[in-house]
C-alpha positions in Angstrom: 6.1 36.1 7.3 9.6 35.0 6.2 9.8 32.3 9.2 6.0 30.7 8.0 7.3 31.3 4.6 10.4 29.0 5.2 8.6 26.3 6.9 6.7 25.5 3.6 9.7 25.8 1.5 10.7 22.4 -0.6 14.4 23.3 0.3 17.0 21.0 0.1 17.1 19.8 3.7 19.8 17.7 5.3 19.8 14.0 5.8 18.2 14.0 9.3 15.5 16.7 8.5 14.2 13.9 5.8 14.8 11.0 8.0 12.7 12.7 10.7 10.4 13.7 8.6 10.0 10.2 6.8 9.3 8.9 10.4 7.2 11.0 11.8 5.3 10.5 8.3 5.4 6.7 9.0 3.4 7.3 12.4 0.9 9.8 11.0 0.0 7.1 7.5 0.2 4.3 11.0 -2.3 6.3 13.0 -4.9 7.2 10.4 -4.5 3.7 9.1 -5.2 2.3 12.5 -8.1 3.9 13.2 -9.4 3.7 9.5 -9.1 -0.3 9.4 -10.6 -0.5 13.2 -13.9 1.8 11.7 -13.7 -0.6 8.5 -12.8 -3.7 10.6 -15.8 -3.1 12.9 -18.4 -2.3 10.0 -17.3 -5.4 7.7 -17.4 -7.3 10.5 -21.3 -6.8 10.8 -21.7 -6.7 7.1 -19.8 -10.4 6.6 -23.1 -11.6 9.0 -25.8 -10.4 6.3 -23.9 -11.0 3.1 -22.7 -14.5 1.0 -19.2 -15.4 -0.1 -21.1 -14.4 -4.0 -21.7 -11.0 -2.7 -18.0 -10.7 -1.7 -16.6 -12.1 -4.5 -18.3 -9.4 -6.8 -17.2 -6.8 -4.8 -13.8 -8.0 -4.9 -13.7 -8.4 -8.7 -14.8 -4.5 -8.9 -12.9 -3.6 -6.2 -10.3 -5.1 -8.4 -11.4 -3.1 -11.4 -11.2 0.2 -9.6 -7.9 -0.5 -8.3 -6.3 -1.2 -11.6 -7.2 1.9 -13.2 -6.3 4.0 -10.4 -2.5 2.4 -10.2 -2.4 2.4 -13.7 -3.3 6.1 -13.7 -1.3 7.2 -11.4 1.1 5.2 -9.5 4.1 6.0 -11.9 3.5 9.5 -11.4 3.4 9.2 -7.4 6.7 7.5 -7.9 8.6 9.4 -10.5 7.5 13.1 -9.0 9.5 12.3 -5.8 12.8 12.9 -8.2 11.4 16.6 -9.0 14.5 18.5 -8.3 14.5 21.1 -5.4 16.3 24.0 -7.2 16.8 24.5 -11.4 20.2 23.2 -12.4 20.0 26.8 -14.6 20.5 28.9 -11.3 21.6 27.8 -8.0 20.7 30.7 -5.8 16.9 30.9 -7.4 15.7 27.7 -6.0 15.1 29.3 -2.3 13.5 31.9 -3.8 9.6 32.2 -3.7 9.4 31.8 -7.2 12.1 28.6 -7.1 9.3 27.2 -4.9 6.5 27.8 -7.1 8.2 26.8 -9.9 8.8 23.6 -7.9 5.3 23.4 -6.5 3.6 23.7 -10.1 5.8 21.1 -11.5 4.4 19.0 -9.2 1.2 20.2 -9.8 1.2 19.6 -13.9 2.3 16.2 -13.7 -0.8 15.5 -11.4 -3.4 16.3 -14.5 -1.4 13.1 -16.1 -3.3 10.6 -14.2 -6.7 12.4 -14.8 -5.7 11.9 -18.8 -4.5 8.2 -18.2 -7.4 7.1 -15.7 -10.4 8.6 -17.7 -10.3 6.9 -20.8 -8.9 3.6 -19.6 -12.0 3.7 -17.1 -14.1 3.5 -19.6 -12.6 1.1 -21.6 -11.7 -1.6 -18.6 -15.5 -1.3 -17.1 -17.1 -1.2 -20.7 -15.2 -4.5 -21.6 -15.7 -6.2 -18.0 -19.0 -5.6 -17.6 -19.5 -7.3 -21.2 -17.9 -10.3 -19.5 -19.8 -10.8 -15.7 -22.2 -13.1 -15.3 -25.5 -12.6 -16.1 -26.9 -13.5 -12.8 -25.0 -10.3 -11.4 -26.1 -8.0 -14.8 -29.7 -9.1 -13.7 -29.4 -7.7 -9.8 -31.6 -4.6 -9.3 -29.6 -1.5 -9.6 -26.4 -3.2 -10.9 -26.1 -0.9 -13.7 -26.4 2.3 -11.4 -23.8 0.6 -9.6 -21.2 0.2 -12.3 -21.5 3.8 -13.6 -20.9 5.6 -9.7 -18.1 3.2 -9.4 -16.9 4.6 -12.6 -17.8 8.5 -11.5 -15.7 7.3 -7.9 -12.6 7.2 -10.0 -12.9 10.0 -11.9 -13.9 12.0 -8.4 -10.4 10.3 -7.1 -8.2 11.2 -9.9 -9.7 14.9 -10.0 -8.1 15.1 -6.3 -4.2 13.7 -7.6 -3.0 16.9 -8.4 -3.2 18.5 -4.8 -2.1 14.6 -3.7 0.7 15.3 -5.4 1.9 18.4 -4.1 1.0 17.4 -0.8 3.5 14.9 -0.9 6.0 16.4 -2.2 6.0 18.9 0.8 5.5 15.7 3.1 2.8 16.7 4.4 1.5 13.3 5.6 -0.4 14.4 8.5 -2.4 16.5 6.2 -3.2 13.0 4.0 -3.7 10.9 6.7 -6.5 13.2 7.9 -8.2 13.6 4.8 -7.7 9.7 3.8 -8.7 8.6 7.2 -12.1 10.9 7.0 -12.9 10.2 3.3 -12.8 6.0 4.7 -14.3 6.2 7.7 -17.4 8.2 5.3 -17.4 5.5 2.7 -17.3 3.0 5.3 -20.7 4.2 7.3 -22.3 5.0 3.7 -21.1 1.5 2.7 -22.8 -0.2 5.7 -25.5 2.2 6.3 -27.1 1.4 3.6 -27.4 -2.2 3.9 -28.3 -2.0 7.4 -31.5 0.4 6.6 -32.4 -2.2 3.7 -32.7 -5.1 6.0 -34.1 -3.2 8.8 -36.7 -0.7 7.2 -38.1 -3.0 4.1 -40.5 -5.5 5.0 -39.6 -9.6 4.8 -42.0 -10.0 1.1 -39.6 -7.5 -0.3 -36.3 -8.6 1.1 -35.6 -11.3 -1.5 -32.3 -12.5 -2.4 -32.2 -10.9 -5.5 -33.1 -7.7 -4.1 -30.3 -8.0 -0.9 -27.6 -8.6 -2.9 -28.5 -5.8 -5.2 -28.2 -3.4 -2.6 -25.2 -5.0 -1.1 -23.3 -3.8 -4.8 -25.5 -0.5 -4.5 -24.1 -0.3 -1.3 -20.7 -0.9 -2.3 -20.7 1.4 -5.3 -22.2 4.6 -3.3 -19.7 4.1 -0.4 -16.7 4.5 -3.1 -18.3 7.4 -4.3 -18.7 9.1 -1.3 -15.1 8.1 -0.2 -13.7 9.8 -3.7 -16.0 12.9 -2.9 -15.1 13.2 0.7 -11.5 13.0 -0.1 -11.3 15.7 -3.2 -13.7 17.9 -1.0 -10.7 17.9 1.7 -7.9 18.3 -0.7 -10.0 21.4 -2.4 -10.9 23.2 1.1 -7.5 22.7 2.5 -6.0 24.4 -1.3 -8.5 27.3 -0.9 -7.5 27.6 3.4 -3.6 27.3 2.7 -2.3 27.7 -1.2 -4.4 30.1 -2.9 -4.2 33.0 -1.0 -0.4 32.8 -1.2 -0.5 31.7 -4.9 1.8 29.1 -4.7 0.9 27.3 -7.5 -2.1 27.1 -10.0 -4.0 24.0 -10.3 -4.6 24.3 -13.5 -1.8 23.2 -16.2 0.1 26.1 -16.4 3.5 26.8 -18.5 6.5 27.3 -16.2 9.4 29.6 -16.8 13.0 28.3 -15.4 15.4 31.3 -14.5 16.5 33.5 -16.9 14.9 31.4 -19.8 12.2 32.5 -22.6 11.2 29.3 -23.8 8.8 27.5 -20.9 7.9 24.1 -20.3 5.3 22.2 -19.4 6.8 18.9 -17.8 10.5 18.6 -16.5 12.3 16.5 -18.9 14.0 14.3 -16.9 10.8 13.5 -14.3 9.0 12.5 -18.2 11.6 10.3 -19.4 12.0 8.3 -15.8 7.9 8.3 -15.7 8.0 7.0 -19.4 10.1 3.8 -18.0 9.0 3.7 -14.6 5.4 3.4 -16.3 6.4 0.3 -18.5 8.0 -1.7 -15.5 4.7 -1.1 -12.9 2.7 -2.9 -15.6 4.7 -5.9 -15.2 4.9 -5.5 -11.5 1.2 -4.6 -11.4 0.0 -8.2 -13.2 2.1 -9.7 -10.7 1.1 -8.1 -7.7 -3.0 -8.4 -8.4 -2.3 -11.1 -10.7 -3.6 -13.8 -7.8 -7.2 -11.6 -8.7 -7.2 -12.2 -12.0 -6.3 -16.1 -12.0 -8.9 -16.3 -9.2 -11.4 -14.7 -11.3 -10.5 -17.3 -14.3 -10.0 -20.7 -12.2 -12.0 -20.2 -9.0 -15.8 -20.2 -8.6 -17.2 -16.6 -7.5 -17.5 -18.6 -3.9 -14.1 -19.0 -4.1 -13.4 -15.6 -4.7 -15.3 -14.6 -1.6 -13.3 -16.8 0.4 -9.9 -14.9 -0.9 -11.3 -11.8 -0.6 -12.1 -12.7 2.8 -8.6 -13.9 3.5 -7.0 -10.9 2.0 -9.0 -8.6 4.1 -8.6 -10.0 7.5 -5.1 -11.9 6.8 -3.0 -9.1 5.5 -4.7 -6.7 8.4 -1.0 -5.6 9.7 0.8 -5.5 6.5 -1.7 -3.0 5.2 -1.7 -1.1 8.6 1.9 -1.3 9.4 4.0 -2.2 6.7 2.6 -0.6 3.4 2.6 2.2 5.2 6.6 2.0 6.3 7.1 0.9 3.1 5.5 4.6 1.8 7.6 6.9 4.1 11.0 4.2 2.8 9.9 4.9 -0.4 10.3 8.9 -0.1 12.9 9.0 2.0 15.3 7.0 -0.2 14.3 9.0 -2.9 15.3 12.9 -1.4 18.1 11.1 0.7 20.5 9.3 -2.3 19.5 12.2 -4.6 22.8 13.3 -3.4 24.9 10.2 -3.0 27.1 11.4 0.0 28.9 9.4 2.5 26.8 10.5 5.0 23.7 9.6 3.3 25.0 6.5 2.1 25.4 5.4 5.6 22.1 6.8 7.1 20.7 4.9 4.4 21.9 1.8 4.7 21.5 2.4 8.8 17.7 2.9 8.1 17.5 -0.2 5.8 19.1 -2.5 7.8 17.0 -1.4 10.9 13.8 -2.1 9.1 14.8 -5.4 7.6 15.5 -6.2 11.6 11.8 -5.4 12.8 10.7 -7.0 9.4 12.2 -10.1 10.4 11.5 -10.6 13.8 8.0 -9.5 13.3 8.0 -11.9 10.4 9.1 -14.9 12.8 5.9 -14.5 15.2 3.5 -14.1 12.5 5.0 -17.4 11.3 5.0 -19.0 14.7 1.7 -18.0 16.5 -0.3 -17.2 12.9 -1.1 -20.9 12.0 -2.1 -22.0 15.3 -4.5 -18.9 16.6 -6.0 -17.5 13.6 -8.6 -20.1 12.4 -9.8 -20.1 16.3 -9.6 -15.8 16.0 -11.1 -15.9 12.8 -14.0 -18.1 13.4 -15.4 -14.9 15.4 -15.3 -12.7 12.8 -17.6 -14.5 10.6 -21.2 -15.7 10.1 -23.3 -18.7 9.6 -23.0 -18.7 5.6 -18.9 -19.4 5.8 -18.9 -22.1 8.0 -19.1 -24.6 5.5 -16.2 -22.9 3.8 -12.5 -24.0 4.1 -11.4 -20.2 4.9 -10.8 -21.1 8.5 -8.4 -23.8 7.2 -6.9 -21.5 4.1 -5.9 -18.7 6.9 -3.1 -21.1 8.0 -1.5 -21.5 4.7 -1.7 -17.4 4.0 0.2 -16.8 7.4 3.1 -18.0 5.2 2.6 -15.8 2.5 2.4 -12.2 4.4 6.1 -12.5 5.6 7.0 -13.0 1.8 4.3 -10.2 1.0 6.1 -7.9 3.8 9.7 -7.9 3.2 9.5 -7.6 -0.4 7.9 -4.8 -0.3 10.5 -2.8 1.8 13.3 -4.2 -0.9 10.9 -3.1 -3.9 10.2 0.3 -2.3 14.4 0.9 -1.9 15.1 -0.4 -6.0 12.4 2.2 -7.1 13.6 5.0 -5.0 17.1 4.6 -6.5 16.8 2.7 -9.7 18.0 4.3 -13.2 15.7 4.2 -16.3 17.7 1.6 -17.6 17.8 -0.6 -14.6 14.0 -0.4 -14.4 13.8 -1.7 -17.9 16.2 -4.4 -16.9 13.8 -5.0 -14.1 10.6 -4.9 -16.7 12.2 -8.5 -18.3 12.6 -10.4 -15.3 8.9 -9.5 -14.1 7.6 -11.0 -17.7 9.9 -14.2 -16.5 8.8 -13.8 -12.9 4.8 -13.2 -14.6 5.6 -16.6 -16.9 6.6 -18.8 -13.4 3.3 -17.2 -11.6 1.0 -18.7 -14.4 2.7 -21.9 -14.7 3.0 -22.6 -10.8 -0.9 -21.5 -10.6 -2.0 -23.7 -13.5 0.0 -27.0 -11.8 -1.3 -25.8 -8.1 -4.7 -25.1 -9.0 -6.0 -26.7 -12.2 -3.8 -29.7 -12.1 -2.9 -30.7 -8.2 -6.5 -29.2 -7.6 -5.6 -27.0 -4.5 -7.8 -24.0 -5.3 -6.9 -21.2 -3.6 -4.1 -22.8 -1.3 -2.3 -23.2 -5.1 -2.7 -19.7 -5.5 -1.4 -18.5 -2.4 1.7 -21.3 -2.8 2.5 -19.6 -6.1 2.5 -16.2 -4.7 4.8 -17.1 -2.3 6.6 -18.4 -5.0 6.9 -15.4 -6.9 7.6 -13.1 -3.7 10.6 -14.8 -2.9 11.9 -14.6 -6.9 11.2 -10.3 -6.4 12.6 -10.2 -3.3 15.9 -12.2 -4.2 16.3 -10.1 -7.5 15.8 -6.4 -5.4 18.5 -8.1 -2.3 20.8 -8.7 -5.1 20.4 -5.2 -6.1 20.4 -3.6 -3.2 23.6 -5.2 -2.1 25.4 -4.1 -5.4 23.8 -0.5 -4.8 25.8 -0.2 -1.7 29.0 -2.3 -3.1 29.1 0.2 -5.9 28.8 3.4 -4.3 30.3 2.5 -0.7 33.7 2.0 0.5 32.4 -0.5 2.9 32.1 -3.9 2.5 29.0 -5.1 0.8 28.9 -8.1 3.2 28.1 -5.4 5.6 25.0 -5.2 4.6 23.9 -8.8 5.5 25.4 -7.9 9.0 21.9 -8.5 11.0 23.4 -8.8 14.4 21.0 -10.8 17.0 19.0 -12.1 14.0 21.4 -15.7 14.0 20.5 -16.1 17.1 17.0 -15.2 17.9 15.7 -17.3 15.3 17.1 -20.2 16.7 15.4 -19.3 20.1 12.5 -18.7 17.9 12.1 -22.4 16.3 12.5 -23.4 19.8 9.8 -22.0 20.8 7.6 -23.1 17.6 8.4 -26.8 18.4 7.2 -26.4 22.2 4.1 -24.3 21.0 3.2 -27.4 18.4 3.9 -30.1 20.7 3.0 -28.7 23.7 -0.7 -26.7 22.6 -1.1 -27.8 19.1 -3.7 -26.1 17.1 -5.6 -23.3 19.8 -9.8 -24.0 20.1 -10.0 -22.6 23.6 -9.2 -19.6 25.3 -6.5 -21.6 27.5 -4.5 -22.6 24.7 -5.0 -18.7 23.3 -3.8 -17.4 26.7 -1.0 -19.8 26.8 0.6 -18.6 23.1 -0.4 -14.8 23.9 2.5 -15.4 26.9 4.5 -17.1 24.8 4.8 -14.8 22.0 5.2 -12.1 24.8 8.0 -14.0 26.4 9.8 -14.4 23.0 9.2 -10.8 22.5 10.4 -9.8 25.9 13.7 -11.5 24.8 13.9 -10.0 21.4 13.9 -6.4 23.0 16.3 -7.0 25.7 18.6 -8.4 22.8 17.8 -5.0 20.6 18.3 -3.0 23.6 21.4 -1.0 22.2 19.7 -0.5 19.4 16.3 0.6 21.0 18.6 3.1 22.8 20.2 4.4 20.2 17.2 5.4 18.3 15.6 6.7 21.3 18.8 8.7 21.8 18.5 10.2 18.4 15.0 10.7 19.0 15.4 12.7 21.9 18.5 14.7 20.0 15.9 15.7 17.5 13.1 16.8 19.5 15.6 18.8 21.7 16.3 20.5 18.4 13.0 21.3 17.7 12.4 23.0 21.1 
């Protein structure tokens, strides 16, 4: 009992215990990501055959809506509860002890209702005031109404889960998630498609109007988010009931909590409040920039338009949202436990860990932006149906394969500033994002409205205002390190091979241009598939000390284990 009891235990462990962790963590979010985007890859792929670039638009605008109230609900509290403390600051040798843990646990716990009390009434208000706003012809669709109000019940469902997220990731339990996220998509997915499919193969032709298809295409929509919200709060709620409540860990209701030799309880640690109080107020800003291409396309862009993006989002960012956001996750935490205790040591590993994934950001960055332009249009054409080929998607994909190494790296830099960022530096951060917000307007007014690019304007200007986030969080990063290390600063921009391998790589970008050109055969797809494998080939054997050392210290650990 006192070995099972230890391996649940939010201790303070040591600097490899959380890198480990953090990276096996990073392969589990990979894996169920994988095979959650192949299910959803597959099914949209069928779907894009049956339904118009209006259809997707629509459901990209609520997709949209449903995605802003959940971040707004509860991505500040995701973030700030990674800074609960292990142990209270009132008595040292209590926080290993079972109540320590609970203690611990239902701080974690309380702080999860917060999103629940944040997402429910902002629901209503965003959906109330945006379905005011949406085109008739879309308020006219058979059971468009029905739709709006599950989409609205999906949220709630989600939010109801965020306590039990919570604590779940505070443990790091991220083979648990994965599991439960990948089954609650995979369900929302078939429901999602299901549905469609049955209308267009069970109704007769007199009753299949257009009206009446893209109808059910939003029905559709709307019931597969509810059954992905459902699925995934039923998980979360059988796993409490198998593994927490018959230990009684923690409540899940909002209980009062008692600190160690103290009369007076509390409800919400101080300090996670006041951080969640600022952290809050700079993800708004951060927030209108990140979705803010969604809401200029939805004010400049014809709902045909909006497919098109939607489209391109979906199928262009496939690896950032399989691999990166979900390095970027595990970064994220580990930074967080790691420089909670700003030792040399963990200095060091941390810097060691960022510096390694800035590498495999960058020269995964350089083939996307070498052999993206040239095969996607001829990959993408595919993928799609009859009803885009009059579109200019195939053409757009090019100009996005710029954007996603932007899109990529500063996300790993943005997940390292809110890991270690003070209140007061996130407020600092808060006014350059309203500058950074003022530049993403302006640029997409010119692009768009003026220069009449459409949504190769809006895709310019985000790559515009990546590179402004991703210079401000290098510049802090390096002074993070400068600060606190003895080290040279300039170590940090010490990305040995890098130099080199990109001039092999533009090398090979000016043979692959002059040489193939645009691929619209097989045989020039061939040919770049052993090109990018060659340059890859080369790229590994000039990483080899590193690959061993990792492998080295993988072994190390597992040994450990054993």
């Amino acid at each position: 009992m006192e070995k099972k009891a230890s391996h649940r235990a939010p201790t303070v462990p040591t600097a490899e215990q959380i890198l480990e962790k953090s990276t096996s963590g990073a392969t589990f979010l990979m894996i169920g990501q994988l095979f959650t985007k192949m299910i959803s890859f597959v099914l949209n792929s069928v779907l894009v055959r049956f339904l118009s670039p209006r259809i997707f638009g629509i459901t990209a605008f609520l997709e949209f809506i449903v995605g802003t109230v959940l971040f707004f609900s509860r991505e500040a509290i995701r973030l700030s509860t990674l800074r609960i403390r292990d142990r209270d600051d009132e008595d040292d040798g209590v926080g290993d002890s079972s109540k320590g843990r609970s203690r611990v646990y239902q701080t974690a716990v309380n702080f999860g209702h917060i999103p629940l009390w944040i997402g429910f009434p902002l629901s209503i208000v965003l959906i109330a005031w945006q379905y005011r706003n949406i085109n008739e012809y879309f308020t006219n669709l058979p059971y468009f109404t029905l739709s709006i109000f599950l989409i609205w019940m999906s949220i709630v469902f989600e939010l109801l889960s965020e306590p039990l997220f919570i604590v779940n990731q505070f443990m790091l339990n991220y083979a648990t998630r994965s599991q439960f996220e990948s089954a609650a998509v995979t369900i929302g997915c078939f429901v999602n498609c299901g549905v469609i499919l049955s209308f267009e193969k069970l109704t007769s032709s007199s009753v299949r109007t257009e009206a009446s298809r893209e109808g059910t295409a939003i029905l559709a929509f709307a019931l597969g988010k509810l059954a992905h919200s459902m699925a995934l709060l039923a998980c979360y709620y059988l796993h409490y009931l198998r593994n927490f409540k018959p230990k009684n860990l923690f409540r899940l209701r909002l209980t009062r909590i008692y600190a160690a030799n103290a009369r007076k309880g509390y409800f919400f640690q101080h300090d996670i409040s006041e951080h969640f109080k600022k952290v809050y107020f700079q993800l708004c800003f951060k927030h209108l920039l990140t979705e803010g291409d969604k809401l200029i396309i939805n004010s400049l862009c014809t709902v045909e338009e909006q497919g098109i993006y939607s489209l391109l989002s979906n199928y262009g960012s496939l690896i950032t949202r399989l691999v990166f956001s979900q390095i970027e996750e595990s970064l994220r935490l580990l930074l967080a436990r790691l420089l909670a205790n700003e030792r040399a040591k963990n200095l060091k590993l941390s810097m060691d860990v960022l510096l390694n994934i800035t590498r495999f950001y960058a020269y995964l960055s350089l083939l996307i932006l070498i052999f993206g332009p040239v095969n996607s249009p001829f990959l993408l054409q595919f993928l799609i149906g009859s009803k885009w080929s009059t579109t200019s998607v195939l053409d757009t994909i090019r100009i996005y394969c710029f954007y996603l190494p932007f899109l990529a790296m500063n996300g790993v830099f943005e997940a390292f500033f809110q890991s270690t960022a003070t209140g007061d530096q996130i407020l600092k951060h808060s006014y350059f994002m309203m500058v950074f917000s003022g530049v993403f307007l302006v640029n997409c007014w010119l692009l768009i409205e003026y220069f009449g690019l459409s949504i190769n304007g809006l895709i310019i200007s985000n790559i515009i205002n990546m590179a402004l986030r991703l210079g401000y969080c290098t510049h802090f990063v390096n002074m993070f390190y400068k600060n606190l290390s003895t080290e040279s600063s300039r170590s940090f921009y010490s990305l040995r091979n890098v130099k080199g391998i990109t001039l092999l790589s533009i090398a090979v970008w000016i043979v692959d241009w002059w040489v193939i050109g645009s691929v619209r055969n097989f045989h020039q797809l061939f040919l770049n598939v052993a090109l990018a494998l060659l340059l890859l080939s080369v790229i590994l054997f000039m990483e080899r000390e590193s690959l061993r050392t990792l492998i080295g210290k993988s072994r190390i650990s597992s040994s450990k284990n054993v």
